[in-house]
C-alpha positions in Angstrom: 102.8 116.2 -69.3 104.0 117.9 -66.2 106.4 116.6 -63.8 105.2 115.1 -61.0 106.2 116.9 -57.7 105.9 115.9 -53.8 105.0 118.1 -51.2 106.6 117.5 -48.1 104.5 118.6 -44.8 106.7 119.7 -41.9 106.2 117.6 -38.9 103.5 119.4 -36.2 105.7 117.9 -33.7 109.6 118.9 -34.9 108.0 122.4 -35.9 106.6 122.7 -32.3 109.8 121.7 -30.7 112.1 123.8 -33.2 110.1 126.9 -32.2 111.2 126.3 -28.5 113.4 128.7 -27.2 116.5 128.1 -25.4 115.0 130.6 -22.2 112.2 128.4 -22.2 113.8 125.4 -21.7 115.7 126.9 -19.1 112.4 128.4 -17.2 110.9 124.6 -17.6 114.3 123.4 -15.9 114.2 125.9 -13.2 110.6 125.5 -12.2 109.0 122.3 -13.2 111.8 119.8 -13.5 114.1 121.0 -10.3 111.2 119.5 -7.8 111.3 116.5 -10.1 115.4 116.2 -9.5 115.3 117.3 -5.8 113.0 114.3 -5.1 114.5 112.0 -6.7 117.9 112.9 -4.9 116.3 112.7 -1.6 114.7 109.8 -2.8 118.7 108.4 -3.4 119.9 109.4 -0.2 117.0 107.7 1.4 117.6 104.5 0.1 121.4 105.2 0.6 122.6 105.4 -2.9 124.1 108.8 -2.1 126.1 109.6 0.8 125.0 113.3 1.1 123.4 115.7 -1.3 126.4 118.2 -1.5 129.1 116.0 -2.0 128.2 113.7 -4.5 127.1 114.0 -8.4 123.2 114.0 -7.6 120.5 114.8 -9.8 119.6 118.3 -7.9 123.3 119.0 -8.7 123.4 118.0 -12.6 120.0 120.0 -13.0 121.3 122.6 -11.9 124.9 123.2 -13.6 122.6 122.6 -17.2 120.7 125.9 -15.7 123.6 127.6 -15.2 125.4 126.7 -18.4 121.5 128.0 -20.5 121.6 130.7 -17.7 125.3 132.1 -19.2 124.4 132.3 -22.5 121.0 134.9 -21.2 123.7 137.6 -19.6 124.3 140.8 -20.6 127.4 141.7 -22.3 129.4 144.3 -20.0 129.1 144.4 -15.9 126.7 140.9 -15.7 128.7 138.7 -17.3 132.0 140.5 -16.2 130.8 140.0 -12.9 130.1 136.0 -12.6 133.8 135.7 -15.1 135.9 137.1 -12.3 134.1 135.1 -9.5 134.3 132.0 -11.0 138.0 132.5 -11.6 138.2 134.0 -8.2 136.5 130.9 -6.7 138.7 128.4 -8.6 141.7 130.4 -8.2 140.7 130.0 -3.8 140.5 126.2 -4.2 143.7 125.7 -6.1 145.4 127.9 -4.1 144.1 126.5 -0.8 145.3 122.7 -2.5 148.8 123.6 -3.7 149.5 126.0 -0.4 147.4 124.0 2.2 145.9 121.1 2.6 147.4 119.0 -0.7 143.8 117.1 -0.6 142.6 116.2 -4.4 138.7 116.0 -2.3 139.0 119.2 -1.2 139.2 120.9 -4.7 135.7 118.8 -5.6 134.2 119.8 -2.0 135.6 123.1 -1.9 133.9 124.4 -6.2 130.7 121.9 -5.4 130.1 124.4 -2.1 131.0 127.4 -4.5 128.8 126.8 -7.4 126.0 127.0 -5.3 126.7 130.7 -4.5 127.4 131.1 -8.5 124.1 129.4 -9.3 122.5 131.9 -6.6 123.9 135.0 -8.7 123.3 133.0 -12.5 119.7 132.3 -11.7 118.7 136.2 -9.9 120.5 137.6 -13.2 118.8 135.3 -15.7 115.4 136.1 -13.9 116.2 139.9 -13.7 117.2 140.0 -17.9 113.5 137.6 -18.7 111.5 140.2 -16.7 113.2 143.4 -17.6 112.9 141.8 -21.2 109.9 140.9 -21.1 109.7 137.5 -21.6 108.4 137.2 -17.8 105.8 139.7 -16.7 105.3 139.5 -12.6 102.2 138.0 -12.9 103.8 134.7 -15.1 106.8 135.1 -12.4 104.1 134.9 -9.5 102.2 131.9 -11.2 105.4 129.8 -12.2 106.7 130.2 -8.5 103.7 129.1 -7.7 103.6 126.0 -9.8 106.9 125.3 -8.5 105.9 125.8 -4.8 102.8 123.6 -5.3 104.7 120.8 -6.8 107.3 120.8 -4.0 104.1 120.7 -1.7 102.7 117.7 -3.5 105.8 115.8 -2.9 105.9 116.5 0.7 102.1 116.0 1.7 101.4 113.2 -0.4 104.6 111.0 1.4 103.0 112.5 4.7 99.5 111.5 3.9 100.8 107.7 3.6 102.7 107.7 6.5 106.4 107.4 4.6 109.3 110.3 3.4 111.7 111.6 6.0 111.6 113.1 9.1 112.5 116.9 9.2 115.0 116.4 12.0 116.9 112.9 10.7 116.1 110.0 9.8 115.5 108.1 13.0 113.2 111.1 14.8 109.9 110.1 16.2 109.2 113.9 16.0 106.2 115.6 13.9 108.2 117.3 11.1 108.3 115.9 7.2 109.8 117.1 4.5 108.8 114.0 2.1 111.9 112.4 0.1 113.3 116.2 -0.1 116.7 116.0 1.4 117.0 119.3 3.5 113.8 121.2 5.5 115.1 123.9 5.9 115.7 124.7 2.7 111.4 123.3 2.0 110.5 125.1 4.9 112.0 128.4 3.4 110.2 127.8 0.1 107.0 127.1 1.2 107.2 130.0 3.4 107.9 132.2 1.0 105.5 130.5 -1.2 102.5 131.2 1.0 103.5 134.8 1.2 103.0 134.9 -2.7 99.9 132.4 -2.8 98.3 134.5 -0.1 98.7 137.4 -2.5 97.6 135.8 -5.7 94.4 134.8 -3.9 93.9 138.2 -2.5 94.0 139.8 -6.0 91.9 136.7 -7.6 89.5 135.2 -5.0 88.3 132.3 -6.2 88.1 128.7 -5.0 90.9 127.3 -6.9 93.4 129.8 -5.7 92.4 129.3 -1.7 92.8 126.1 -2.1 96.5 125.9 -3.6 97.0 128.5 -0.4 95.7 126.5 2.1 98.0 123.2 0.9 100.9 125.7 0.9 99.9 127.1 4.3 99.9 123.2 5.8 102.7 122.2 4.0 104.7 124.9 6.2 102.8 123.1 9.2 104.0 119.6 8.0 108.1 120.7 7.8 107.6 121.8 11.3 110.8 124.2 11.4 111.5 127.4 13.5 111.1 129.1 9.9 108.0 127.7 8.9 106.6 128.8 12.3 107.5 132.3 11.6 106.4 132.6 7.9 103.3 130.8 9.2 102.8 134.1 11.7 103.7 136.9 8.9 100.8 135.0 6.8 98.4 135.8 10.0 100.1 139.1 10.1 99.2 139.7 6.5 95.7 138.5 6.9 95.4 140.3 9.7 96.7 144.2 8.3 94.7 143.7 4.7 91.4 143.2 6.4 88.3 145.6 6.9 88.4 147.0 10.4 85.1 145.1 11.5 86.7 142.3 10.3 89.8 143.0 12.3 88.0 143.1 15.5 85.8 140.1 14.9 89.1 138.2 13.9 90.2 139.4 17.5 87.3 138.6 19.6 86.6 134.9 17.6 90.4 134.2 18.6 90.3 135.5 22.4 87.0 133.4 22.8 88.6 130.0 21.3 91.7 130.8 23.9 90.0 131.1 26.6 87.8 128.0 26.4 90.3 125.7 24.6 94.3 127.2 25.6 95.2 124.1 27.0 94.2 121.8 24.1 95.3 124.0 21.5 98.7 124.9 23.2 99.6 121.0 24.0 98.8 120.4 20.1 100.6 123.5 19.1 103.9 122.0 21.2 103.3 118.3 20.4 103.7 119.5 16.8 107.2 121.1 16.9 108.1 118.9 20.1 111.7 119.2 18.5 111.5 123.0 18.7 110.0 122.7 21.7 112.3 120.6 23.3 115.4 122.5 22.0 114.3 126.0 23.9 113.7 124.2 27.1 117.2 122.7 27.1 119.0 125.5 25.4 120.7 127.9 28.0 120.1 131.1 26.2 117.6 132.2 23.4 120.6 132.8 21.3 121.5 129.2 21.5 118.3 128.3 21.1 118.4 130.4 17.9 121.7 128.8 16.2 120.2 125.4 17.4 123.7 124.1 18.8 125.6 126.4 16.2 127.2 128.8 19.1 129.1 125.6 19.8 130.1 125.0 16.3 130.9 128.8 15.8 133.2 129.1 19.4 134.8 125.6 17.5 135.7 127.3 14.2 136.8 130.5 16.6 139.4 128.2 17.8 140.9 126.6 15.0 140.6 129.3 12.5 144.5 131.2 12.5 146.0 134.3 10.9 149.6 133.5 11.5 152.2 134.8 8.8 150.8 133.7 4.8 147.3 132.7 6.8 146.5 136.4 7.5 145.5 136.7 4.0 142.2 135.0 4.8 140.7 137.9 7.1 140.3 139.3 3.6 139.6 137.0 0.8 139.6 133.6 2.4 140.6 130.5 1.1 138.1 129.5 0.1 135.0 126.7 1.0 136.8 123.5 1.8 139.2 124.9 4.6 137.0 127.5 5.4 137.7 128.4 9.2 140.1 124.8 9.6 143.3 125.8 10.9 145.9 125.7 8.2 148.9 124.7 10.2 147.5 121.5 10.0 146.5 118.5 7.9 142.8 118.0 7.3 140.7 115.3 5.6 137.1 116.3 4.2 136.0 114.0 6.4 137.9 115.7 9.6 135.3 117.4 12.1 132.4 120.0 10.4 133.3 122.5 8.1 130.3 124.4 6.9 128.8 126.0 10.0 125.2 126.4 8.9 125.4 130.4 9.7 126.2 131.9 6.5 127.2 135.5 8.3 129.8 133.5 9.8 130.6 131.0 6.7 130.7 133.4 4.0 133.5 135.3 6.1 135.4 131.8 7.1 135.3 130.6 3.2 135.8 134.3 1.5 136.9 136.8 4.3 135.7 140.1 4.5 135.2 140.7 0.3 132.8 137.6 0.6 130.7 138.8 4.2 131.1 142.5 3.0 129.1 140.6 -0.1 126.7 139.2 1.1 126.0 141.5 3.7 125.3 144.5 1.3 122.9 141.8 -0.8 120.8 141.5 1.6 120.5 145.0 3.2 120.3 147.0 0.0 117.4 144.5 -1.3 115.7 145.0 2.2 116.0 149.2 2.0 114.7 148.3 -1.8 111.8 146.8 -0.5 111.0 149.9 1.4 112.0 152.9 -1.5 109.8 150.8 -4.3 107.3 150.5 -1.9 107.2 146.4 -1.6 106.2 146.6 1.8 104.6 143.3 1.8 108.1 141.5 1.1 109.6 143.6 3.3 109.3 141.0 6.4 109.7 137.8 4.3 113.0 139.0 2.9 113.7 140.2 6.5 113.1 136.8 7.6 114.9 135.2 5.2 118.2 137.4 6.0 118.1 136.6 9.5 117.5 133.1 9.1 120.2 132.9 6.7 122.5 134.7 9.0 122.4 132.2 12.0 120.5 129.1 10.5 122.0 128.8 6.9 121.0 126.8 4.0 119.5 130.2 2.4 122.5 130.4 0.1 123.8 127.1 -0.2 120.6 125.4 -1.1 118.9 125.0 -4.5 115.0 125.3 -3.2 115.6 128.2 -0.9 118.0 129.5 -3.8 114.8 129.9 -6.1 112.6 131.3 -3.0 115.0 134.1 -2.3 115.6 135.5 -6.1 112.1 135.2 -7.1 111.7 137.7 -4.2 114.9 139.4 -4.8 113.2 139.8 -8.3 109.9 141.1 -7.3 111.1 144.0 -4.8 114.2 145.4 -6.8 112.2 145.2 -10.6 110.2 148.3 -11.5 106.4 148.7 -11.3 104.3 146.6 -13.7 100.4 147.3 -14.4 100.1 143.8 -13.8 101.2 142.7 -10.9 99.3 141.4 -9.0 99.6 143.1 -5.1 99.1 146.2 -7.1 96.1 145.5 -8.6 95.0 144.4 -5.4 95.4 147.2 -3.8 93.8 148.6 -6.8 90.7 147.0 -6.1 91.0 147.7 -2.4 90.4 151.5 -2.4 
């Protein structure tokens, strides 16, 4: 008689979910589940159960240290993971130093690393997307498509609060202006990914026309209209531009004459709803004394402020070349400061990255943004060309490019897609492909 054995099936389920890799779980974090977690935070502040997004232990900010933690493990032995090492020790050595030297304010270490990590999740998340396409584990087209997703989602959440009438205003919570942003807790920071969003939605429908596609484009292109910001505005023009320089000629001059017509007959109707719409914007340029005022939006005042305070007397001189770091940033270090003493973070990241990490951390960023922009131009990315333009200005004398999660993943998808090599797949290529 022979023994009697049992077969054991492997759970479908615990098989699936052992077969998940760790990068996957990290690409499902970075662009399914941070919309999810950026909600809900605004959602929090909304209701006042957080006192502000950057200073308090949201769910935007615990999303994204588990990114960077998976993100670690995905960089390359040598100059990558050499590189984000010395600048987290750097950035933790700035703090400490600026506590035990300065300001002797326990906040101040939490404010001054919660400001910081931001920059390190910035450099984690364009080196972890860099290693999955150069890998192969992201081809441009999946890149284009999950950005998308992403982009879509964050949409969603903004329309469908604006459809019912509820969410927040894009300029505070009391304004009886036109801008939303949904329960999303900065617009700027939407308005740069939807912007840059368009740009890529636009593309994917030029290479793949088909209804689904000019649809998802079209609730991109009015979620841009529904944020209502100065940045918005402009990425809503490069998306005429871009319509404009890929079509036929006949088409070109038929856009033209359809456009002059409309104006003529209907100027008035269609300016007063074009300035009812950004009233705020609107409003701010007639009032402003100067169009560079009116471009910093009330940060010249801010900027002649920090002018004032920031010193470079005796052990302070050292800050005109590494700073010290984000919480005293440009405050004046003969003095004692809370973290609730005046405005620290000047919203003009030219100026802030110089004021928190002197001229190593401008000279930084600077050359970030220039060599990617020259990139753009030598691999022949013209079409990102002005989006990443954009985004550098508006980083340089709006802010919240760097220091914000949503317009974080906007800017190294983009970084990504002008600085990687050709692929036969991607999409603007084929495109153009097609075109000839």
């Amino acid at each position: 008689m022979k023994p009697i054995t049992h077969t054991y099936l492997p759970n479908p389920l615990i098989s699936k979910l052992a077969s998940i890799k760790l990068h996957d779980v990290n690409l499902f974090l970075i662009f399914i589940l941070a919309p999810v977690a950026d909600n809900l935070t605004g959602f929090l502040l909304f209701k006042d159960i957080l006192v502000s997004d950057s200073n308090s232990i949201s769910p935007s900010i615990i999303l994204r240290l588990g990114i960077m933690g998976i993100s670690m493990a995905y960089l390359k032995k040598g100059i990558q993971f050499n590189s984000i090492v010395i600048f987290i020790i750097y950035i933790i050595f700035l703090e400490l130093l600026s506590f035990f030297v300065i300001h002797h304010n326990p906040t101040g270490i939490f404010v001054g690393l919660n400001w910081s990590t931001k920059i390190i999740y910035a450099m984690m998340l364009g080196l972890f997307l860099f290693n999955m396409v150069k890998d192969g584990v992201l081809t441009f087209e999946s890149l284009l498509l999950r950005f998308r997703t992403t982009v879509i989602i964050y949409a969603l959440v903004i329309f469908i609060p604006f459809w019912f009438g509820i969410g927040n205003p894009t300029y505070g919570r009391y304004s009886q202006t036109f801008g939303k942003m949904g329960f999303l807790a900065n617009g700027n920071g939407a308005g740069t990914l939807q912007g840059i969003g368009s740009i890529v939605s636009l593309y994917i429908f030029m290479s793949k026309k088909t209804l689904k596609n000019f649809l998802l484009y079209l609730l991109n292109l009015s979620t841009c209209y529904i944020i209502a910001t100065k940045g918005t505005m402009l990425y809503t023009l490069i998306n005429a531009l871009l319509w404009f320089w890929h079509a036929r000629f006949h088409i070109k001059l038929l856009a033209i004459t359809a456009i002059a017509f409309v104006f003529s007959q209907l100027s008035s109707n269609i300016l007063y709803t074009v300035f009812k719409s950004y009233d705020v914007i609107r409003y701010r340029y007639e009032r402003a004394p100067d169009f560079f005022s009116f471009l910093f939006s009330g940060r010249d005042l801010y900027l002649s402020n920090a002018i004032e305070n920031y010193n470079i007397n005796d052990f302070a001189s050292l800050r005109l070349l590494s700073g010290f770091g984000a919480f005293t940033s440009f405050r004046n270090t003969g003095y004692s400061f809370s973290s609730t003493q005046s405005r620290y973070f000047l919203e003009a990241e030219m100026f802030d990255m110089f004021f928190m990490y002197g001229f190593i951390g401008w000279f930084l960023y600077m050359s970030f943004f220039f060599v990617t922009l020259i990139l753009s131009i030598r691999n022949r990315r013209f079409h990102y060309f002005l989006p990443w333009g954009l985004c550098w200005f508006y980083s340089m004398f709006a802010g919240h490019m760097l220091f914000n999660g949503m317009s974080i993943l906007a800017i190294m998808v983009l970084f990504n897609l002008i600085i990687q090599p050709t692929q036969k797949d991607c999409l603007y290529d084929r495109y153009n492909y097609l075109k000839k």
